[in-house]
C-alpha positions in Angstrom: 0.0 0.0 0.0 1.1 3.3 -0.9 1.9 6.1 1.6 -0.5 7.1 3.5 -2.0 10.5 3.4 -1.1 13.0 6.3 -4.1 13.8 8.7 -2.9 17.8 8.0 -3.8 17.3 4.1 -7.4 16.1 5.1 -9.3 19.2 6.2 -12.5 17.3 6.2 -11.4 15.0 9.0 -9.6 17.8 10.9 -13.2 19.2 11.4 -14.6 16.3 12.0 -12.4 16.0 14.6 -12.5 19.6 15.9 -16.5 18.7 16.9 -16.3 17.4 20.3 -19.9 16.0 19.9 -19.5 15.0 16.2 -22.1 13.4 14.8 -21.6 10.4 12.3 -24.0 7.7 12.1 -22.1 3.9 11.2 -23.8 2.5 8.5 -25.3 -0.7 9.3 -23.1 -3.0 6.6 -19.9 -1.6 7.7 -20.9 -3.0 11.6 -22.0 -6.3 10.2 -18.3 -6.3 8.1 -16.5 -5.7 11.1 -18.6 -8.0 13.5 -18.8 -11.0 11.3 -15.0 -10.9 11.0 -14.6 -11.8 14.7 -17.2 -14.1 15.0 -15.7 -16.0 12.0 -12.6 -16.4 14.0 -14.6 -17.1 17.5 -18.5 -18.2 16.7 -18.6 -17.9 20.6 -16.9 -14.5 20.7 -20.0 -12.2 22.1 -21.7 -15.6 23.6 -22.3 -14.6 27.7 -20.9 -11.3 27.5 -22.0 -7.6 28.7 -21.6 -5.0 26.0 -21.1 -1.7 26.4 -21.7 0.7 23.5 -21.5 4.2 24.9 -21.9 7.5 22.5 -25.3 4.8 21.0 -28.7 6.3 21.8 -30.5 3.3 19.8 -33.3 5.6 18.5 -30.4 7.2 15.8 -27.7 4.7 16.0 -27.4 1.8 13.9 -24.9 -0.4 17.0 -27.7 -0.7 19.5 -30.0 -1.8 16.7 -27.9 -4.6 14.9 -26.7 -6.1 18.6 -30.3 -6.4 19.9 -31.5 -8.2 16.6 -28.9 -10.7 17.2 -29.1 -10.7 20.9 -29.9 -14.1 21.1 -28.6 -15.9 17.8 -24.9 -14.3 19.2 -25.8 -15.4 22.9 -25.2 -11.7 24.6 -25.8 -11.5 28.2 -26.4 -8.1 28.3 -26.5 -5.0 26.1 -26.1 -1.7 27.5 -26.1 1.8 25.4 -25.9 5.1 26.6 -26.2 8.4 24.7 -25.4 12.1 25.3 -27.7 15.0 26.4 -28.4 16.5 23.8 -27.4 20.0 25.5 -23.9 18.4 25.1 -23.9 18.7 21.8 -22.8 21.8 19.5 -26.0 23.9 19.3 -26.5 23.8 16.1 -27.7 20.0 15.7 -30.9 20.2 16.6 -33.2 18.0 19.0 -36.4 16.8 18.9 -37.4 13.7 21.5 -39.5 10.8 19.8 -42.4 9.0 20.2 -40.4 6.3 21.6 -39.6 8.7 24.4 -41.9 11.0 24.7 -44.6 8.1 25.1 -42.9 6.5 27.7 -43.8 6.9 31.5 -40.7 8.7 32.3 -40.7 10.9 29.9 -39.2 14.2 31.3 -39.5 17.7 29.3 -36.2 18.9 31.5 -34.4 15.9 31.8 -34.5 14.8 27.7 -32.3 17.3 26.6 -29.8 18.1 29.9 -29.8 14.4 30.5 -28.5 11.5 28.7 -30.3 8.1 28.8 -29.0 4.4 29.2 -31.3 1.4 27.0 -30.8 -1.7 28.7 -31.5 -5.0 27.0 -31.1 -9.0 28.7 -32.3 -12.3 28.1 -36.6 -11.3 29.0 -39.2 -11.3 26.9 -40.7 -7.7 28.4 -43.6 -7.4 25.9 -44.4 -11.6 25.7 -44.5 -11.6 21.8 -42.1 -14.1 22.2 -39.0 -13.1 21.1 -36.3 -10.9 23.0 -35.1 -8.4 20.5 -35.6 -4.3 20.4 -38.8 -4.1 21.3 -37.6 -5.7 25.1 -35.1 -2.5 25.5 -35.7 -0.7 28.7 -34.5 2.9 29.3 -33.9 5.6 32.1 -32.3 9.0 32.5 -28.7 9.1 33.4 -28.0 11.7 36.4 -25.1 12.8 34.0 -24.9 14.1 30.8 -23.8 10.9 29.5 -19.3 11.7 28.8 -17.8 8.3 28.7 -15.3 9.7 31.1 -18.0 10.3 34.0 -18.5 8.0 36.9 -21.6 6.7 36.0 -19.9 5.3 32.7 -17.2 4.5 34.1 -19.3 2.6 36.3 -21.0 0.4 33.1 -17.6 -0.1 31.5 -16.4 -1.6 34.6 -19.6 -3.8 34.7 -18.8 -4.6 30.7 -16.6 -7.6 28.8 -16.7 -5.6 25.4 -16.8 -2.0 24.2 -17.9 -1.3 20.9 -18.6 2.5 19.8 -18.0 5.4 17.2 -16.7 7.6 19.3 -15.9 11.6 19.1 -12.7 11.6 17.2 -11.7 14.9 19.1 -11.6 12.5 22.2 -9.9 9.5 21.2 -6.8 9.5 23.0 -8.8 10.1 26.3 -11.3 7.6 25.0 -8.1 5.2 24.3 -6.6 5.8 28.1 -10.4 5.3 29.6 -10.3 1.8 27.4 -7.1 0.8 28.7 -7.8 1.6 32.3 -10.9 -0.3 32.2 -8.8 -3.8 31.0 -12.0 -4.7 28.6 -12.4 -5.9 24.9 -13.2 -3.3 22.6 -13.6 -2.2 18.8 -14.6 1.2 17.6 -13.8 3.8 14.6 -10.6 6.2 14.5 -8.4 8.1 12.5 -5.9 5.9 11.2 -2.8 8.4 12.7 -4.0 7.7 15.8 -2.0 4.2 15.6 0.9 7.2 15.6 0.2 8.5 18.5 2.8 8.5 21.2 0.1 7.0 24.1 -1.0 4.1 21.6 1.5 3.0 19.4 3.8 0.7 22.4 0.1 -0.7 22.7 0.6 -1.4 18.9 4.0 -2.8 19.7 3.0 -5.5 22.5 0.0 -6.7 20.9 -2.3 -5.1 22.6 -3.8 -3.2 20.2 -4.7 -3.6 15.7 -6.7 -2.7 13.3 -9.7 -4.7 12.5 -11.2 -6.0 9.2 -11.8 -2.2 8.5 -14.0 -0.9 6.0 -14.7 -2.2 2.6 -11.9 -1.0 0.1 -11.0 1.3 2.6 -13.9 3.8 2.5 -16.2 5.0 5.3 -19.4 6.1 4.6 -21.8 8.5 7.1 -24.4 9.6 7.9 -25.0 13.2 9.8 -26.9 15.7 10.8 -28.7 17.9 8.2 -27.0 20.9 9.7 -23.3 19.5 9.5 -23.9 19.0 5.0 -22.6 22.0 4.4 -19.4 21.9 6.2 -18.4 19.2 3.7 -16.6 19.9 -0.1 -17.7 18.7 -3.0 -17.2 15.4 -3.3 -17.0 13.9 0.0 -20.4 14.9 1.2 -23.1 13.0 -1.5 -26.0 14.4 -1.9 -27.7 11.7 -3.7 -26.6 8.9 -0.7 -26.7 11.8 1.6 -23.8 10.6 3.1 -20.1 12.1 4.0 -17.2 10.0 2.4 -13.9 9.0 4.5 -10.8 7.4 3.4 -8.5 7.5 6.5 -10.9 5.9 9.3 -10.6 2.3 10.2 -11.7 -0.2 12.7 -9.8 -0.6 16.2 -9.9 -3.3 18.3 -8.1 -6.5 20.7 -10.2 -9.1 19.4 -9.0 -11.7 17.2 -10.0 -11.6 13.5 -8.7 -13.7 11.0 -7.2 -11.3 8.7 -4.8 -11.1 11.0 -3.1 -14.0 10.6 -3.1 -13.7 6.9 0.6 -14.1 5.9 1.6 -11.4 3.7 2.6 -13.2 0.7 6.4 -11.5 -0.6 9.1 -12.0 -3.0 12.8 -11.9 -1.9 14.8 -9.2 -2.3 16.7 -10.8 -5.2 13.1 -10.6 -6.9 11.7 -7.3 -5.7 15.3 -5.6 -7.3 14.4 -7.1 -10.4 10.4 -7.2 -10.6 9.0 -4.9 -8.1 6.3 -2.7 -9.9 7.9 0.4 -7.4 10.8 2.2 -9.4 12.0 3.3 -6.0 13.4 -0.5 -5.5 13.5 -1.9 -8.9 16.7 -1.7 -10.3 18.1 0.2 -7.6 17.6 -1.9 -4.7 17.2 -1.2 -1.1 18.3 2.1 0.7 20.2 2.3 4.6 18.9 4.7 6.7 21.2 7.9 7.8 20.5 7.4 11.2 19.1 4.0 11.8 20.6 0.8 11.1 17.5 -0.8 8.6 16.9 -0.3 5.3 14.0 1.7 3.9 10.7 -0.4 2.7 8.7 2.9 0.8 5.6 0.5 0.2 4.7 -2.8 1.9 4.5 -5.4 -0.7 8.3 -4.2 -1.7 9.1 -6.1 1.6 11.9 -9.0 1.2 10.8 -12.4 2.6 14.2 -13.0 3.3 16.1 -10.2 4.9 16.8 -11.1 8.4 17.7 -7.3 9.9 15.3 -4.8 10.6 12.9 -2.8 8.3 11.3 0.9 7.7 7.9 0.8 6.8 5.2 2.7 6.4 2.1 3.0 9.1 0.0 1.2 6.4 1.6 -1.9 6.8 -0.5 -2.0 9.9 -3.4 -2.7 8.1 -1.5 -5.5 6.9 0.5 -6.6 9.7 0.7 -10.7 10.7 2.3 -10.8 14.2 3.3 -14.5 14.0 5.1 -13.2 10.3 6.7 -10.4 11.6 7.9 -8.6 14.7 7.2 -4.1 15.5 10.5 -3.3 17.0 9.3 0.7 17.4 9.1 3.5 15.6 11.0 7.1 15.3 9.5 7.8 18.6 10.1 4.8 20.4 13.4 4.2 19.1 14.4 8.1 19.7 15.8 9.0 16.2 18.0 11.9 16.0 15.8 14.8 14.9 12.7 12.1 15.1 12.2 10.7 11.9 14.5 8.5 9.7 16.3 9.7 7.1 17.9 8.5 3.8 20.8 10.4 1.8 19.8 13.6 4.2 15.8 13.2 2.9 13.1 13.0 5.6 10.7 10.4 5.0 6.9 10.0 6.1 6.6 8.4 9.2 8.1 4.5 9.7 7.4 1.6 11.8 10.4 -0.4 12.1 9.7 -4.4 11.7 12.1 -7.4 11.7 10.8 -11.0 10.2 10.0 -13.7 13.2 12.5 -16.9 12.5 10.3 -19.9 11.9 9.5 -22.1 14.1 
């Protein structure tokens, strides 16, 4: 895969990430994608579990929806989802409680819009029509506003096996940390530089923390608000779909997939000098860093199956990466480069990941 584009050259995701309350709405075959990829690798993988899908209210969000349809054909224990209060949110998306709320006993003109709410779904048929799916969900105020990071969350997480979310991309390092410190499972939707970021990437390097099956080709569609339309250029908000496009958002998650362990399938480096489809190694071969001992890897299917010393390559081998096939040793960060990124022949280059091949076995 080619380099991957800077987060600074994508404006559109800088402000979707300057929202603190961003709105974007998973589509419902991108969370099917993503789920069916772990359950392929563990059928039993949500069997018995409490899940926690904060940031959900189920009457917009697609997550709460597709887990309490299979609530029982996937064996959940429990489903939890909480949303914000809607005063939370930037003023200008605005609010209007449904029937679904506004019917209900505890309906509260105050409380819907300075409180959040938590839906609540286990294994009882509330309504006897024989089946436990959406129609079973139970609901309350939250005393809080609904922020992951308050108490009362904090509180559900704890209670929680897996997290699963969109969350605000102007809080995902704090959501990261709040993931961590809670010692669950999880899988949500990021910005792929956030696998660059100092407080995640040595949770990259121990295993701890990959990308998912990710999205389809690599794009990530949205829905949002009516307000937020016009904040997007030509061409990644559609009209016609009424959705906003995304290339540089993936999945994020510590559960097993079977991608994963998908050997990357390489020629040696004999082969790459003489047939690599990249003219930065055919013909000339591979480059030594100025201040790193490991050559330079510009793309990751230009990687030799048989070099034995340590590699440069780029973030997007990530998407890519085997962990019985190959080893992260650090990156410029990690490794503490001279002037923080590698260089070769005096030239800076994007931002590197430095690999070595595992012996076999």
């Amino acid at each position: 895969m080619e380099e991957p584009v800077s987060e600074g050259k994508n404006s559109n995701l800088a402000a979707a990430r300057a929202s603190k309350n961003g709105e974007f709405y998973t589509q419902w075959v991108d969370i099917e994608r993503e789920m069916n990829a772990y359950l392929e690798y563990d059928p039993d993988v949500f069997r018995g579990k409490v899940i926690l899908l904060p940031c959900d209210d189920p009457e917009w969000s697609n997550f709460a929806k597709f887990f309490a349809l299979h609530f029982s054909d996937y064996g959940i224990k429990k489903l939890i989802s909480t949303s914000y209060a809607p005063n939370s949110k930037p003023a200008d998306i605005p609010y209007q409680p449904t029937l679904f709320e506004t019917e209900s006993p505890q309906f509260d003109k105050q409380k819907t819009f300075s409180h959040g709410k938590k839906f609540v779904l286990e294994d009882k048929d509330v309504n006897a029509d024989g089946v436990v799916n959406i129609d079973d969900l139970q609901w309350v105020y939250l005393e809080g506003d609904g922020d992951f990071r308050s108490d009362e969350i904090t509180a559900l997480r704890n209670e929680a096996d897996i997290v699963i979310t969109n969350p605000p991309f102007s809080l995902i390092r704090e959501f990261i940390a709040w993931l961590v410190e809670g010692k669950v499972a999880f899988s949500f939707i990021g910005p792929q530089s956030t696998l660059s970021y100092k407080e995640v990437f040595p949770l990259v390097r121990d295993g701890k923390f990959w990308i998912g099956k990710g999205f389809a080709k690599g794009d990530s569609y949205f829905r949002i608000p009516e307000t937020a339309k016009t904040d997007y250029a030509a061409g990644v908000y559609d009209p016609a779909t009424q959705l906003v496009h995304f290339r540089n958002l993936t999945w994020f998650t510590n559960i097993e997939h079977g991608r994963r362990h998908e050997p990357l399938k390489l020629m040696t480096m004999a082969d790459n000098i003489k047939h690599s489809k990249h003219k930065q190694v055919r013909a000339v071969g591979y480059q030594t860093y100025d201040n790193f001992d490991a050559i330079e890897i510009p793309y990751t299917d230009a990687i030799p199956s048989d070099f034995e010393g340590i590699m440069g390559v780029p973030i997007s081998f990530l998407e890519k990466h085997n962990p019985d096939q190959f080893e992260i040793v650090g990156n410029e960060y990690s490794l503490n480069l001279s002037k923080g990124r590698a260089y070769v022949q005096g030239q800076r280059k994007f931002a590197r990941i430095f690999i070595r091949r595992r012996k076999a076995q």
